[in-house]
C-alpha positions in Angstrom: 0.0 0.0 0.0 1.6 3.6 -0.6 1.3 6.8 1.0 -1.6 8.1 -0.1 -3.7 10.6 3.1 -6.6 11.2 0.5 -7.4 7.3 0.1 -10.2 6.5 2.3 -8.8 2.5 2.2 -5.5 4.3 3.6 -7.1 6.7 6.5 -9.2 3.5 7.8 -5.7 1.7 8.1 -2.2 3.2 7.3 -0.2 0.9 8.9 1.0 -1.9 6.7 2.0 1.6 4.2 4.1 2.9 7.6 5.7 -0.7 7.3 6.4 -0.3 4.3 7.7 3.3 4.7 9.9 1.9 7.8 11.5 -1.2 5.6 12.4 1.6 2.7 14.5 3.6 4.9 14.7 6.6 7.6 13.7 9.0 4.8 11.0 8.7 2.4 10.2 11.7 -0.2 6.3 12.2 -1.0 5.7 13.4 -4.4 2.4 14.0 -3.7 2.6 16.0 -0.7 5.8 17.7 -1.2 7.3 16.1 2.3 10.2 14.4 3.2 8.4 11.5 5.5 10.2 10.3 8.6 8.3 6.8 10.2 10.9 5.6 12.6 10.4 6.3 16.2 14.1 7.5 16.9 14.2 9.8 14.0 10.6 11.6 14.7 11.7 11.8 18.7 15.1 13.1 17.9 13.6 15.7 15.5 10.9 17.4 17.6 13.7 18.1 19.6 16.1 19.8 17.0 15.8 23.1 16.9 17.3 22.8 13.1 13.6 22.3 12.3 11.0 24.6 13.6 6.7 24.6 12.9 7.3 27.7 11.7 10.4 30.1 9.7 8.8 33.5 9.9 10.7 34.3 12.9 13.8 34.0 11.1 12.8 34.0 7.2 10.9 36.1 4.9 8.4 34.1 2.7 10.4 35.3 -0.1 13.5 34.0 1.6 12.6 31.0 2.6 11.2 30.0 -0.8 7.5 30.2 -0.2 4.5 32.1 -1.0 2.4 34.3 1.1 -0.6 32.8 2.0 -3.6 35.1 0.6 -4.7 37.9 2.6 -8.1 36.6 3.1 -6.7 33.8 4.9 -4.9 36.6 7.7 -7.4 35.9 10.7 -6.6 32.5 10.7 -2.9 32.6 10.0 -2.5 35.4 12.7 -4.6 33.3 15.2 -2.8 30.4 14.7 0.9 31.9 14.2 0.6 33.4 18.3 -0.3 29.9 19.9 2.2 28.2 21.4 2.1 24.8 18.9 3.4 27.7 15.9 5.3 29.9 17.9 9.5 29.2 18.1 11.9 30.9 20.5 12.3 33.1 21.8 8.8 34.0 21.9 7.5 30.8 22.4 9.5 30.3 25.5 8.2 33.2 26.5 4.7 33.0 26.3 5.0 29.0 27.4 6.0 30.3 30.6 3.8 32.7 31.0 1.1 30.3 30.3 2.2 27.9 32.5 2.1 30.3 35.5 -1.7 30.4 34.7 -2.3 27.0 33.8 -0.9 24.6 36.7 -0.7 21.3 38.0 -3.1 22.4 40.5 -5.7 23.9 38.1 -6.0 20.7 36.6 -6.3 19.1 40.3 -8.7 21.2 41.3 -10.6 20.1 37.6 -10.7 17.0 38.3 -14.0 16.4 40.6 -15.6 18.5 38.1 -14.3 16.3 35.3 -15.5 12.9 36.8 -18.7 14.0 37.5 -19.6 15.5 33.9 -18.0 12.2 32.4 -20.2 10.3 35.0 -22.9 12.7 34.0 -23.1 11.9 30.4 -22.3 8.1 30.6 -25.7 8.2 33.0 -27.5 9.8 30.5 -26.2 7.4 27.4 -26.9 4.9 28.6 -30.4 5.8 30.0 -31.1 6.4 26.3 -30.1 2.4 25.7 -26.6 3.4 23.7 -26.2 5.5 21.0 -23.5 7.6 19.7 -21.4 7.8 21.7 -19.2 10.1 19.9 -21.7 13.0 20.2 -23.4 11.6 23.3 -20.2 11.7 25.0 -16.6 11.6 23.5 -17.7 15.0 21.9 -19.0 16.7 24.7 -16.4 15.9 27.6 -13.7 17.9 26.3 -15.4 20.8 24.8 -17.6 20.9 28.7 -14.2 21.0 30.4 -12.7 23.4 28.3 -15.5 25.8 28.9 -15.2 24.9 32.6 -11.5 26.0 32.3 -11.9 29.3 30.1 -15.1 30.4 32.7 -17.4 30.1 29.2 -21.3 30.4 29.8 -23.4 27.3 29.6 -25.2 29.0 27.5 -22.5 29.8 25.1 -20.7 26.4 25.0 -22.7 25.3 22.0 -20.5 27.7 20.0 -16.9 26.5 20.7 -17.1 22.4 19.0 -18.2 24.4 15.4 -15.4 26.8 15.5 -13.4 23.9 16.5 -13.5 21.7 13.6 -13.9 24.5 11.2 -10.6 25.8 12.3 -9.1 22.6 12.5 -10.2 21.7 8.9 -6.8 23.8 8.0 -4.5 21.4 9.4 -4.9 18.6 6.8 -3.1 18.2 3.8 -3.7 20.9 1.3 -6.8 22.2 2.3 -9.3 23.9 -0.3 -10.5 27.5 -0.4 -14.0 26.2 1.2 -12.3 25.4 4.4 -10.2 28.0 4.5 -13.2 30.0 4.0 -14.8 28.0 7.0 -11.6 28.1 9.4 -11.1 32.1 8.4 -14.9 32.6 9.6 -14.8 30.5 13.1 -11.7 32.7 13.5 -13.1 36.0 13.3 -15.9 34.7 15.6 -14.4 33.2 17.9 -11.6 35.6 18.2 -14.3 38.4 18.5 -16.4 36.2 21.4 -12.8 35.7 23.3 -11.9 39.4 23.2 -15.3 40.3 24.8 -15.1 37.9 27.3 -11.3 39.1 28.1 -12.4 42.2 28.5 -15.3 40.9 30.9 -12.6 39.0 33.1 -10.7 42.3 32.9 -13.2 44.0 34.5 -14.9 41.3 37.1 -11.6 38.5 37.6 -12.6 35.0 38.2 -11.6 32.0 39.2 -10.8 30.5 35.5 -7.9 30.6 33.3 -9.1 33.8 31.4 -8.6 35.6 34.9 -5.1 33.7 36.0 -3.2 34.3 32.3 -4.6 38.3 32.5 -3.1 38.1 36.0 0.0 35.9 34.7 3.4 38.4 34.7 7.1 38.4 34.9 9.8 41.0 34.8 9.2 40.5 30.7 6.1 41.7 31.1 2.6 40.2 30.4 0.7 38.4 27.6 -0.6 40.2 24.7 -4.4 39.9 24.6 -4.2 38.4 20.8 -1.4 35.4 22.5 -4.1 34.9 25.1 -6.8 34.6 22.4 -4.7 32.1 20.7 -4.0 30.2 23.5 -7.4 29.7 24.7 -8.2 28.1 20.6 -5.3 26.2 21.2 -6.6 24.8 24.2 -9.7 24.3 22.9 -8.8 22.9 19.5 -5.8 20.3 20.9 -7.4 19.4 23.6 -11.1 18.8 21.8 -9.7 16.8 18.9 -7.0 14.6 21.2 -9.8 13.4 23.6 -12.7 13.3 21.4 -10.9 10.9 18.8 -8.7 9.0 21.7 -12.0 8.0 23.2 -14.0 6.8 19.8 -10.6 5.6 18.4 -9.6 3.5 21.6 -13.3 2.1 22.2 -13.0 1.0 18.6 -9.4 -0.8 19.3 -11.0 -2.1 22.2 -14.2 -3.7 20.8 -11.4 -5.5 18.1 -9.8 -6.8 21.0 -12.1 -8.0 23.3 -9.9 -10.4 25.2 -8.0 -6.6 26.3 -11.2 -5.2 27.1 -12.5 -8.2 29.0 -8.9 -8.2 31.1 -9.8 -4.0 32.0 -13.9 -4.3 32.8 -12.4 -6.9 35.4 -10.1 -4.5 37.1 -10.4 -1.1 35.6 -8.7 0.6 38.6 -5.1 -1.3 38.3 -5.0 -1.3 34.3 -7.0 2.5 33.4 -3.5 4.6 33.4 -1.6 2.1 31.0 -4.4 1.9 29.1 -4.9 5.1 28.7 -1.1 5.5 27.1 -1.8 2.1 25.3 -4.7 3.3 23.3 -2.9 6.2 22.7 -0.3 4.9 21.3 -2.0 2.3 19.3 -4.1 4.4 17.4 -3.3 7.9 17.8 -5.6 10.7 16.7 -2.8 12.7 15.4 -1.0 11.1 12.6 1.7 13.6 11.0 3.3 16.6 12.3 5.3 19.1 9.8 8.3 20.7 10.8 10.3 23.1 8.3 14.1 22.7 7.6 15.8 26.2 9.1 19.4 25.0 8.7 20.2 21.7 6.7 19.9 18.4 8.7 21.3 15.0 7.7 19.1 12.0 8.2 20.9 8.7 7.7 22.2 9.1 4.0 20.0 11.8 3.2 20.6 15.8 3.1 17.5 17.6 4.1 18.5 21.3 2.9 16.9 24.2 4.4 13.2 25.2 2.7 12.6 21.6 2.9 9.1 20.8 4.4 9.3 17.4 6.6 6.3 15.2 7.6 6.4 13.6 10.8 4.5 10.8 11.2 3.4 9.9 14.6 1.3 6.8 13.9 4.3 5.2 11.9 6.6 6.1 15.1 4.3 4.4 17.7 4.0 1.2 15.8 8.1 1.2 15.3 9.0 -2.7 16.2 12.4 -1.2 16.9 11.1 0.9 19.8 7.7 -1.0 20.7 7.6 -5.0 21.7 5.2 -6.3 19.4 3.8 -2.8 18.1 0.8 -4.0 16.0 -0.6 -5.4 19.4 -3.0 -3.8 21.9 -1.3 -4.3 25.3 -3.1 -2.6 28.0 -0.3 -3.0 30.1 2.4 -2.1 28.8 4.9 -0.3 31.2 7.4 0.5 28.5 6.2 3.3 26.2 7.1 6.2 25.1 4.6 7.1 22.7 5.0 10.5 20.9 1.0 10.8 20.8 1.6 14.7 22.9 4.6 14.9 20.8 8.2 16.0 22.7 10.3 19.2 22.6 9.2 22.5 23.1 6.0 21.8 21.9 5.0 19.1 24.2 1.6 19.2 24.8 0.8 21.9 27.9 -2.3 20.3 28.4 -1.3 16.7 28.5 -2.3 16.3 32.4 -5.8 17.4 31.7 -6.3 15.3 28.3 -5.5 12.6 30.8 -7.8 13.0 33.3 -10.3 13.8 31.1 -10.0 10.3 29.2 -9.5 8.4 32.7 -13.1 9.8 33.7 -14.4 9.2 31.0 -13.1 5.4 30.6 -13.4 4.7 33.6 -17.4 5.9 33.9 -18.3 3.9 31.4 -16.1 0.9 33.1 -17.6 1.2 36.6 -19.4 -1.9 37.6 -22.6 -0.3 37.9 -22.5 0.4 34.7 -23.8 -2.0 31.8 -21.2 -3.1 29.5 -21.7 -0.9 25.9 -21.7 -3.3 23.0 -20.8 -2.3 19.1 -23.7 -2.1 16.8 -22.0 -2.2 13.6 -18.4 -1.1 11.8 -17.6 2.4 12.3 -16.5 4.4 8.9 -13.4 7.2 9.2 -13.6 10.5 8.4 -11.9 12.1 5.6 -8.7 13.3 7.3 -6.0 12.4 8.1 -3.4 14.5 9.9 -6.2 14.5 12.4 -7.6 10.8 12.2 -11.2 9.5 14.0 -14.2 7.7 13.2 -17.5 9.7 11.8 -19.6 7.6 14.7 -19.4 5.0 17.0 -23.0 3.5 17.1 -23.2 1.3 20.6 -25.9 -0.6 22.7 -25.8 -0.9 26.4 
């Protein structure tokens, strides 16, 4: 099987192609895609680290320079959105504002999440499975993280209903070669919901809280303070990575689970000793987030290859976590496993901020719907993928209880 991200065949399965890609070598070129692809685990580890490659070469490069076209000026709300959130920005201004943010966003806010967060998962599973089953991608993986995120940012109930549709329209710009339709959609949910954060900034400016808004406002050090457009585009950030990781880890790993139902048998008997592992396990089996790109800033050697600068380099994440030289028996689900450093939150600079609260969030939710008062949930039929593929999940999981 190639490389090929638009194949639907491909999306619902792309690992005998990584095998393929990992037997050819430690560099691949993509024709298609214009990407240098790198599937073994020790190469993508080693290059989220080196600071040779960055997500982005504006801070050192000119478009011009750097052998690249502008995007169009239409596209600029998006473009400026994303460019001030921590997974685009490079040091030193992502340094910067990483500290910053983490002065707001703390071990202990996520602590003091978590009741909350166990009683909305426990919340929703009640209600699903009141109802008999259903979808439970809309029914619950879908509305965990998008309620916790709210709960976070200090967003009204009544508002809440907003944040998933600028969500995935912004998102839509992270696949492949996106058309002008979707940039038209991600443009759109980034005026709007740049426009809704601003007002309720400037409500937290005015009445503080007890939510993140309120504590990165508040966050300062002798640099100074963030910018209200880098608090804007960290509060999408935390929304959009933090949405799409949980939502797909939940309907992707129920999926992996109901194909391996001796692994799910082994956790419905004692949820509480195997729920962390399998939490990583799932994860790394089937991770939502397949590729990440990284530009060449200074040329970088990769086995025989020379990558020269301008050079655009595809990541891929699900190749890496299914590398048999990294991972005993990688095509297997192990709940257990002890050993494994999946790159699912990816490493670096850029390692996910918000990997302690995707982690609570998918332990509540797991484990609600494996609590022994709970009926076991049964698959109604074959799930089909959505289109994309840089970010990878199912378009429903139907289920009966």
């Amino acid at each position: 099987m190639d490389f090929d991200p638009w194949d639907p065949a491909f999306v619902a399965d792309p690992y005998p192609a990584y095998r393929e890609l990992r037997a050819q070598g430690r560099t691949v070129w993509c024709e298609a895609t214009g990407q240098w692809l790198v599937p073994h685990h020790a190469d993508v580890s080693a290059l989220l680290r080196d600071r040779r490659l960055g997500r982005t070469y504006l801070h050192r490069f000119s478009y011009e320079e750097f052998g690249q076209t502008a995007p169009p000026a239409a596209h600029e709300p998006f473009h400026v959105l994303n460019a001030n959130g921590l997974l685009d920005l490079e040091d030193p201004a992502h340094a910067r504002v990483r500290k910053l943010v983490s002065k707001a966003f703390t071990p202990r806010t996520v602590e003091r999440l978590a009741p909350t967060v166990r009683r909305m998962a426990q919340d929703l599973v009640a209600a699903f499975v009141a109802e008999g089953g259903g979808d439970l991608l809309t029914a619950v993986a879908e509305p965990l993280p998008v309620a916790v995120i709210a709960e976070l940012l200090g967003v009204p109930e009544s508002d809440r209903g907003l944040l998933r549709p600028w969500s995935a329209d912004i998102c839509g710009m992270f696949e492949l070669q996106p058309n002008e339709e979707t940039a038209a959609r991600a443009v759109a949910a980034s005026v709007e919901f740049s426009s809704y954060l601003h007002g309720l900034i400037g409500e937290r400016r005015a009445k503080p809280g007890e939510d993140l808004i309120s504590a990165l406002i508040a966050a300062h050090d002798e640099e100074g303070r963030l910018s209200e457009q880098e608090m804007i585009s960290t509060c999408v950030l935390l929304l959009n990575a933090g949405h799409e990781a949980t939502l797909n880890t939940t309907v992707n790993g129920w999926w992996a689970l109901f194909r391996n139902p001796e692994q799910l048998r082994a956790l419905r008997e004692r949820p509480a000793e195997k729920l962390s592992t399998a939490v990583d396990e799932l994860m790394r089996y089937d991770t939502p987030l397949q590729m990440f790109e990284r530009w060449v800033l200074d040329e970088v050697r990769i086995g025989d290859t020379v990558l020269p600068r301008g050079a655009e380099v595809a990541l891929l994440f699900g190749s890496a976590n299914r590398d048999p030289a990294r991972f005993e028996h990688p095509d297997e689900l192990d709940l257990a496993r002890q050993d494994n450093p999946h790159l699912s939150f990816g490493a670096g600079i850029h390692y996910c901020l918000g990997a302690p609260l995707a982690r609570l969030e998918l332990m509540a939710s797991f484990g609600a719907f494996l609590d022994p008062g709970v009926p076991p949930i049964r698959l109604v039929r074959e799930p089909q993928w959505q289109d994309g593929y840089v970010i990878r999940g199912l378009r429903e999981l139907l289920v009966t209880c």
